[in-house]
C-alpha positions in Angstrom: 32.0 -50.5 1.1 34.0 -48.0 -0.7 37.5 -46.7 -0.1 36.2 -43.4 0.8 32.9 -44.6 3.1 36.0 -46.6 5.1 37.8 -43.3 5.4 34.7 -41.7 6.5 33.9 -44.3 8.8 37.5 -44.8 10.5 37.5 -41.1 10.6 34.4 -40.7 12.1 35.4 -44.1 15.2 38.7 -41.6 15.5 36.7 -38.5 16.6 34.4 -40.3 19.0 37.2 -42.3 20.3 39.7 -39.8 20.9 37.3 -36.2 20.7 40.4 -33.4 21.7 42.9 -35.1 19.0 43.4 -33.2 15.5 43.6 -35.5 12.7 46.6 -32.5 11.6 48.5 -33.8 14.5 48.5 -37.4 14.0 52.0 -38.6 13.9 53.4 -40.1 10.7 54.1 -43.8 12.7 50.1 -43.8 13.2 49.7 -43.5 9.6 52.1 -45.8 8.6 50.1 -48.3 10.9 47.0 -47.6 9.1 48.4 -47.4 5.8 49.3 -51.3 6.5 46.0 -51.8 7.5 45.2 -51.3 11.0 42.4 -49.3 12.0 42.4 -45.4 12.8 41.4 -45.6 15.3 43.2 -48.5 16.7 46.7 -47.1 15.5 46.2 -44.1 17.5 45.1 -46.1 20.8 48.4 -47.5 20.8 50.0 -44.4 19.8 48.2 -42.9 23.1 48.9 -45.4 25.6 52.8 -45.9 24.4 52.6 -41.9 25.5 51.5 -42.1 28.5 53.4 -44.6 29.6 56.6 -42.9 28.4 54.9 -40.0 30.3 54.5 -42.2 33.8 58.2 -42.7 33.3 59.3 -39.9 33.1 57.4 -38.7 35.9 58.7 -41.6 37.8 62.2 -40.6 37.0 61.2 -36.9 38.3 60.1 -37.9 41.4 62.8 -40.3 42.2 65.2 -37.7 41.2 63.9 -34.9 42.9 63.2 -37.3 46.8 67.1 -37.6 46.2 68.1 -33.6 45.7 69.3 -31.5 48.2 67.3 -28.6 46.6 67.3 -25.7 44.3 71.1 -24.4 43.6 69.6 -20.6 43.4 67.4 -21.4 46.0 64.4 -18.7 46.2 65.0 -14.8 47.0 64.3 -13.5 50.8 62.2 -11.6 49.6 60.8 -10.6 46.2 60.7 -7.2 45.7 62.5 -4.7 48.0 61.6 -0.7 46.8 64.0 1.8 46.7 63.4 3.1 50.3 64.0 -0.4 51.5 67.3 -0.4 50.1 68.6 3.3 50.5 67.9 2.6 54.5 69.9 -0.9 54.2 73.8 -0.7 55.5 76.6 -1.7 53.3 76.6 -5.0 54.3 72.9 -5.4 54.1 72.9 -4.4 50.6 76.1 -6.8 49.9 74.0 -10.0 51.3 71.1 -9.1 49.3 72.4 -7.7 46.1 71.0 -10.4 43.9 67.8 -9.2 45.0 68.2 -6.0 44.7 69.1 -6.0 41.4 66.3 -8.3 40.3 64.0 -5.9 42.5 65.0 -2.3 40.7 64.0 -4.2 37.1 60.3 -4.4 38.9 57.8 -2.0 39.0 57.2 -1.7 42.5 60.9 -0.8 43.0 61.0 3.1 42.8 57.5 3.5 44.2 
């Protein structure tokens, strides 16, 4: 078998293996596998699961972290959009506890309708 028929064929194991990967997006450690002699194919497998198992951790990590967080700092607006009539009819101190919003409501395009 030729250098190129190998190429063809490793290539061609690669696409049916793994059919959503780009061979553009290989990573230069894969290569460097093959280039010593390990298959395409075989390379990339390991490439793959050493991913997702760095993935799993850090999703571990995530959920560990966030079961132990007392929450957003910002926390999420009382409401999203308030419209100009909303906040003309507000009293001072209304508008004082809610300014945040306010001001993230009059960049919307519901505000002045």
């Amino acid at each position: 078998m030729t250098n190129r028929q190998r190429a063809e064929l490793e290539i061609t194991e690669f696409t049916e293996a793994f059919p959503y990967a780009e061979l553009d997006n290989v990573p230069q450690s894969v290569w460097e596998e093959v280039r010593s002699g390990v298959k395409l194919k075989d390379a990339y497998g390991k490439y793959s699961d050493e991913l997702e198992r760095s993935y799993e951790s850090a999703r571990r990590v995530n959920t560990e972290n966030a079961d132990m967080s007392s929450g957003r700092i910002s926390g999420a607006p009382k409401k999203a959009v308030y419209t100009a009539k909303e906040v003309s009819a507000m009293t001072g101190k209304e508008v004082a506890a809610n300014y945040d919003d306010i001001l993230a409501s009059m960049k919307s395009a519901g505000f002045y309708s």
